[in-house]
PAMI-88859 format. One record per residue (C-alpha): x, y, z; residue in three letters. Coordinates in steps of 0.5 Angstrom, whole numbers, plus 500, padded with zeros to 3 digits. Layout:
XYZALA ...
//
This chain:
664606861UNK 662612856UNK 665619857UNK 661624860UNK 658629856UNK 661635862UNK 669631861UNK 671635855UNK 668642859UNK 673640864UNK 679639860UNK 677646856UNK 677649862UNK 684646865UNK 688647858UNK 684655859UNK 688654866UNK 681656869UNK 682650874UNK 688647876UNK 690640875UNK 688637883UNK 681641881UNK 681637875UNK 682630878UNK 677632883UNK 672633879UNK 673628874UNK 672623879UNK 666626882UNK 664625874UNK 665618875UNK 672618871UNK 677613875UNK 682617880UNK 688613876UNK 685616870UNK 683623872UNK 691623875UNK 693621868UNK 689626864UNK 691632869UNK 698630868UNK 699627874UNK 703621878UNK 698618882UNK 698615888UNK 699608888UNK 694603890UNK 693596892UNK 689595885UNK 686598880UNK 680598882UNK 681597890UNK 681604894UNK 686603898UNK 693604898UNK 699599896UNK 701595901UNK 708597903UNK 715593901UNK 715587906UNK 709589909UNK 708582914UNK 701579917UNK 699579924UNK 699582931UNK 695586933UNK 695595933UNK 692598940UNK 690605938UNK 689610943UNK 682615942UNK 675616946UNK 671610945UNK 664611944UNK 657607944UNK 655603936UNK 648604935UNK 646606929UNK 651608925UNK 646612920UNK 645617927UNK 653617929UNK 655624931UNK 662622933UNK 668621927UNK 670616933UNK 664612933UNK 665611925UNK 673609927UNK 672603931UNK 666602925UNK 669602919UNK 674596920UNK 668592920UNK 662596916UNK 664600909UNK 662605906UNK 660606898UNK 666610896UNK 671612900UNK 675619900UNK 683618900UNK 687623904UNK 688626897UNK 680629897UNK 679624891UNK 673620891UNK 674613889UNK 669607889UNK 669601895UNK 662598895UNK 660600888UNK 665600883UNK 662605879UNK 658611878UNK 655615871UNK 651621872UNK 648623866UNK 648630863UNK 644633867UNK 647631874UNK 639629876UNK 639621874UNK 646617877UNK 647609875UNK 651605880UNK 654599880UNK 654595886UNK 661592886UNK 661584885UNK 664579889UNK 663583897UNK 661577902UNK 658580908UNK 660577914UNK 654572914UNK 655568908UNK 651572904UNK 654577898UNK 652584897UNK 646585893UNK 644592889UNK 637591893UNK 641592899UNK 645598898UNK 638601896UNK 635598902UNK 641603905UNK 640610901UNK 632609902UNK 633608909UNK 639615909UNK 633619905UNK 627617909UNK 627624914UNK 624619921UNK 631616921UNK 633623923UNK 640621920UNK 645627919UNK 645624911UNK 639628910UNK 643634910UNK 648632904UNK 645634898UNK 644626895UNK 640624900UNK 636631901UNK 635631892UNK 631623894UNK 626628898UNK 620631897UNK 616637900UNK 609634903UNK 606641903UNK 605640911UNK 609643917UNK 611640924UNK 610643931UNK 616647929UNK 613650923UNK 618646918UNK 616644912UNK 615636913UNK 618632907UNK 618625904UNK 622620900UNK 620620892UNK 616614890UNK 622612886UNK 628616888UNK 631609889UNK 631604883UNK 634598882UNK 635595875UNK 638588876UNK 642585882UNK 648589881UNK 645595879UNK 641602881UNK 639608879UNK 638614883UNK 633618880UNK 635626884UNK 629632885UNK 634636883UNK 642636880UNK 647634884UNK 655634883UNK 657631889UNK 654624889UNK 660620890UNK 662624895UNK 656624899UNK 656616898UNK 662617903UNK 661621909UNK 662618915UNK 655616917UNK 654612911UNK 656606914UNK 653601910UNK 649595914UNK 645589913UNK 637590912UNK 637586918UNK 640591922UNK 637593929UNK 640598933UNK 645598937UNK 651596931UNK 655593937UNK 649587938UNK 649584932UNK 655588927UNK 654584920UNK 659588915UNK 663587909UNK 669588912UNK 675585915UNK 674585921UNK 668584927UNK 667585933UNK 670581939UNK 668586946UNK 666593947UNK 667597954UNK 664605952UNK 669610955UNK 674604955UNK 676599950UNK 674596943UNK 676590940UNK 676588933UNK 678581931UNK 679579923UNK 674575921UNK 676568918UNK 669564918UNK 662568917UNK 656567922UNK 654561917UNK 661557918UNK 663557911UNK 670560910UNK 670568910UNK 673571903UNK 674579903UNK 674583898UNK 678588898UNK 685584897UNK 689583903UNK 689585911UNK 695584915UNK 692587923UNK 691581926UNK 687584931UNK 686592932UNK 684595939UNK 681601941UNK 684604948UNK 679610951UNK 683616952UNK 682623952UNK 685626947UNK 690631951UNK 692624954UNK 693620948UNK 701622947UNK 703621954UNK 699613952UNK 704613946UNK 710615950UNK 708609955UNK 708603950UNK 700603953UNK 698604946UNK 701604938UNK 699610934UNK 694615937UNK 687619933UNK 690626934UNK 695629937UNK 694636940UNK 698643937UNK 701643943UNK 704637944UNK 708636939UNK 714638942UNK 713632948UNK 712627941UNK 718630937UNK 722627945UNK 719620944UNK 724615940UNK 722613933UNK 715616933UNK 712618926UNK 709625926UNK 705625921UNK 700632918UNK 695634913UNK 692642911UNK 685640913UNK 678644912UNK 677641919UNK 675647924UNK 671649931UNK 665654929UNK 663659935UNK 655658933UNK 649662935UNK 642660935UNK 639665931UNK 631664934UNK 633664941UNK 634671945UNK 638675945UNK 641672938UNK 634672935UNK 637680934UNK 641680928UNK 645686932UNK 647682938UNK 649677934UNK 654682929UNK 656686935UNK 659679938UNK 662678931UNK 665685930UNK 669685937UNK 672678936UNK 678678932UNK 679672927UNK 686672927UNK 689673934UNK 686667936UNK 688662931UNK 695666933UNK 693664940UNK 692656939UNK 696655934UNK 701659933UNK 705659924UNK 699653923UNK 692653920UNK 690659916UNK 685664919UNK 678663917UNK 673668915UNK 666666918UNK 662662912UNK 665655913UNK 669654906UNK 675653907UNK 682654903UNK 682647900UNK 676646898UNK 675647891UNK 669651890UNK 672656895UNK 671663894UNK 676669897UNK 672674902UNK 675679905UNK 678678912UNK 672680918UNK 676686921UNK 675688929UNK 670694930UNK 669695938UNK 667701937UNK 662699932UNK 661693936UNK 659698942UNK 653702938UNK 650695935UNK 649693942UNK 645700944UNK 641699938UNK 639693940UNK 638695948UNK 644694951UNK 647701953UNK 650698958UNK 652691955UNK 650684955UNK 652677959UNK 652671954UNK 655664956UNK 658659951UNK 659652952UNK 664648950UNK 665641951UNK 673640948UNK 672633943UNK 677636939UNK 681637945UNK 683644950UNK 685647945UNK 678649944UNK 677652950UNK 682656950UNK 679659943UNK 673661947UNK 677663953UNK 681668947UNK 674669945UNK 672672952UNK 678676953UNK 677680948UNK 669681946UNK 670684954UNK 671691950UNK 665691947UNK 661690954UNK 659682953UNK 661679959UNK 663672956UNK 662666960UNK 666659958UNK 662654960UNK 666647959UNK 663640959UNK 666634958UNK 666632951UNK 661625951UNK 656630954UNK 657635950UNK 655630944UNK 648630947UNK 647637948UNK 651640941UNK 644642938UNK 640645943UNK 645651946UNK 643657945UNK 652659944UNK 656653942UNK 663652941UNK 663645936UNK 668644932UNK 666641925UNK 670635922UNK 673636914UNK 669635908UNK 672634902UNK 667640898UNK 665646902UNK 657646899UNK 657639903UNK 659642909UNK 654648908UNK 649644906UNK 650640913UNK 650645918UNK 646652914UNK 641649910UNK 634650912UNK 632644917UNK 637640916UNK 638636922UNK 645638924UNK 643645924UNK 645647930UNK 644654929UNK 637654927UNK 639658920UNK 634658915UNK 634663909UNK 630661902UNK 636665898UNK 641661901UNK 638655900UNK 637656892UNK 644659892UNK 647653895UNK 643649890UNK 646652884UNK 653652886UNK 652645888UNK 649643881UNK 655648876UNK 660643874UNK 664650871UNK 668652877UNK 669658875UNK 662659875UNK 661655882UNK 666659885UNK 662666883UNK 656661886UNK 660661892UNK 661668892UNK 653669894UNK 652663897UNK 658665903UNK 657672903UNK 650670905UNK 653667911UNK 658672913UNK 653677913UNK 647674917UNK 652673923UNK 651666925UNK 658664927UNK 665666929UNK 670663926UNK 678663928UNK 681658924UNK 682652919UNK 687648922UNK 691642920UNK 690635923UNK 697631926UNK 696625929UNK 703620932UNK 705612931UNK 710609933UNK 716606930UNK 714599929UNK 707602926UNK 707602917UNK 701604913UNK 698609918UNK 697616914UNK 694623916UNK 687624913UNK 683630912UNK 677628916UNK 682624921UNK 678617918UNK 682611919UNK 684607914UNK 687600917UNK 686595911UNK 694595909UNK 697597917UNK 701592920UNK 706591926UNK 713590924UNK 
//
């Protein structure tokens, strides 16, 4: 493949010490440039991989074939994987559907259904290349044509998926000069957003540049699925990975089996080099519950283990701890077209009597890092430092008296701990300390699969948002005007084209001035409050190998095994 014209404005700008050497592996990856390689130009190891071309790690020394991993994690509904808003629905999904790319646990995208991408110059127009040899589990191989049956289907805005928020699938849109019931402007999808050259081979033609391309082809509801896909997945689940679905039991068990032959009886060969889990079972467990499971023998590994309950898994014999700094996050949001935070007032003097830190301090003691409410996180790289969001009771006070509450405010905000209690306690904290300033706080608590289905429409929620590898993902997402996750009701015409602009400089330098703007916006509008970045831990047994701590707690199986 060609260099891209923007590589050698990456290499000046890591020689001129302007971006560090992850940064440049980060974006150079995101150009198209091999992770090996990107590691190679930085000057780093990288790490070891099944292949040059494969996206998965190397297996480990002596790695054996067979068994079965029992894992313990709430177990959700299938239905259309386009539309999960659960990272849980995409683990127990991801063994037997995949992704086009895949973000390892270093933040660098690498390719898995395509193996290749090319932007040109102008980030508008990106040539992908449909990896060869991809069987899926009915006989058939996977075709440039199906991948683009998918895009077309993330980008048509009557799917209602969550992808119409990333900037990708969003830049395949175009405004149709109408508005909805609700006032927001209609879109459709471009007439030839989407090409297809040859069996092999597609074209994105993009309204606007995009940089992150490879990484939105990764996020977690861009599951790929056969365009004889009907919802529910767990009826009829063809996929092109290793495994399928033998049993699902919501809020109870999901059994996933290796495929050995497809639907049409021939011989099933997949592409990704060798598995070894036999099988893989997920156990439904509420996640404060998920350690004492490990303790039991009644499962293996777990999806999360809780801040708190790290003391109980360092007493258990030959488990693994295992952590990795996230952007992952629980954002106390305020629907700002809804009384009384349709009142920028309100919504600040809420903000001005919380105090960041003491709650982060409170939940998770010396881990995480404090957050400054405009959801871009340290450890993404066009992350730009504000100042801290100091407390201000007193002028908390006199904005509620403007606003026409000489004598304070009741609010409620509801929480449904799918992250685990630890939420809750956040928002207790929260209401504790907003007392001062005459807002009566209610901590309304929900359980977690209810929550799910009410995030969107309360007024004061508390969600916790799941690791993006780029913060203008995350932004895009949950502020940009329409998107369909976002459950705040934000919407500012400045902060979208600020966001756009960001998304589309390369310079990180200049991206990260861009961002300047783009976080300074939100910060100031009072959306939400923010306490804590906070790392992910999660816990195996001893006689597991392979499972690793991933920024956005995905489960990548393919080289576990049982010793």
């Amino acid at each position: 493949m060609n260099e891209h014209s923007l590589l050698p404005r990456l290499r000046d700008q890591l020689n001129a010490g302007l971006m560090d050497r992850r940064e440049f592996v980060r974006f150079a990856a995101l150009l198209g440039v091999a992770a090996g390689s990107a590691y190679a130009m930085a000057g780093l190891s990288a790490p070891v991989m099944a292949g040059n071309t494969l996206p998965f790690p190397a297996a480990e020394p002596g790695a054996k074939r067979g068994g079965k991993l029992r894992i313990g994690e709430m177990v959700a509904r299938m239905d259309d994987p386009a539309t999960y808003n659960w990272n849980e629905m995409a683990n127990q999904t991801r063994p037997m559907l995949e992704y086009l790319t895949m973000v390892g646990a270093d933040n660098v995208v690498r390719p898995m259904l395509i193996e290749s991408w090319s932007p040109t110059p102008d980030l508008k127009t990106w040539t992908l290349q449909v990896r060869g040899g991809v069987m899926w589990h009915n006989g058939e191989e996977l075709t440039a044509e199906q991948v683009a049956w998918n895009i077309r289907r993330w980008s048509d805005p009557a799917l209602g998926s969550s992808n119409l928020g990333l900037s990708t699938f969003a830049a395949l849109t175009e405004p149709t000069g109408e508005k909805d019931s609700k006032g927001k402007p209609v879109r459709r999808p471009l007439k030839n957003g989407v090409e297809v050259l040859d069996r092999r081979t597609l074209r994105l033609n993009l309204a606007k540049p995009v940089l992150s391309v490879a990484e939105d082809c990764g996020e977690f509801c861009t599951l790929v699925v056969h365009p004889s896909f009907k919802a529910p997945l767990s009826r009829n689940p063809i996929g092109t990975g290793p495994y399928t679905l033998a049993e699902l039991r919501v809020s109870d068990r999901c059994i996933l089996k290796r495929v050995a032959k497809t639907t049409d009886g021939k011989d099933f060969h997949y592409w990704g080099g060798e598995v070894f889990l036999d099988e893989i079972h997920f156990y439904h467990y509420e996640q404060e519950n998920q350690t004492a499971a490990l303790a039991s023998g009644s499962v293996d590994a777990i999806y999360e283990l809780p801040v708190e309950q790290i003391e109980l898994a360092r007493s258990i014999p030959g488990a693994r701890i295992l952590s990795v700094e996230t952007a992952q996050t629980l954002c106390c949001r305020m629907q700002v077209d809804v009384k009384p935070f349709n009142d920028i007032r309100v919504r600040r003097a809420v903000v001005k009597a919380a105090d960041n830190a003491a709650i982060k301090r409170l939940v998770f003691g010396e881990h995480g890092l404090v957050a400054a409410n405009f959801h871009v996180a340290p450890v993404h790289p066009e992350y730009f430092p504000l100042p801290p969001v100091a407390r201000d009771v007193a002028g908390a006070k006199q904005l509620l008296r403007e606003a026409g509450y000489p004598n304070g405010i009741d609010l409620d905000i509801v929480v449904g701990n799918n992250d685990g209690p630890w939420q809750q306690a956040a928002c207790e904290a929260l209401r504790d300390q907003v007392k001062e300033a005459g807002i009566n706080l209610a901590v309304t608590v929900v359980p977690a699969t209810k929550f799910w289905e009410i995030w969107t429409k309360v007024p004061f929620g508390a969600t916790s948002w799941a690791h993006r590898p780029l913060g203008t993902m995350a932004l895009a997402q949950a502020y940009r005007g329409g998107a369909s996750w976002n459950e705040s009701h934000f919407s500012d015409p400045e902060f979208d084209q600020a966001l756009s602009d960001a998304e589309a400089t390369l310079d990180v330098a200049a991206r990260k001035a861009k961002m300047q703007k783009v976080e300074k916006i939100l910060q100031d509008a009072a959306v939400v409050i923010q306490p804590m970045w906070r790392p992910v831990f999660i816990l195996a047994a001893a006689k597991v190998h392979g499972y690793n701590a991933h920024p956005a707690r995905q489960m990548q199986l393919n080289k576990v095994w049982i010793s």
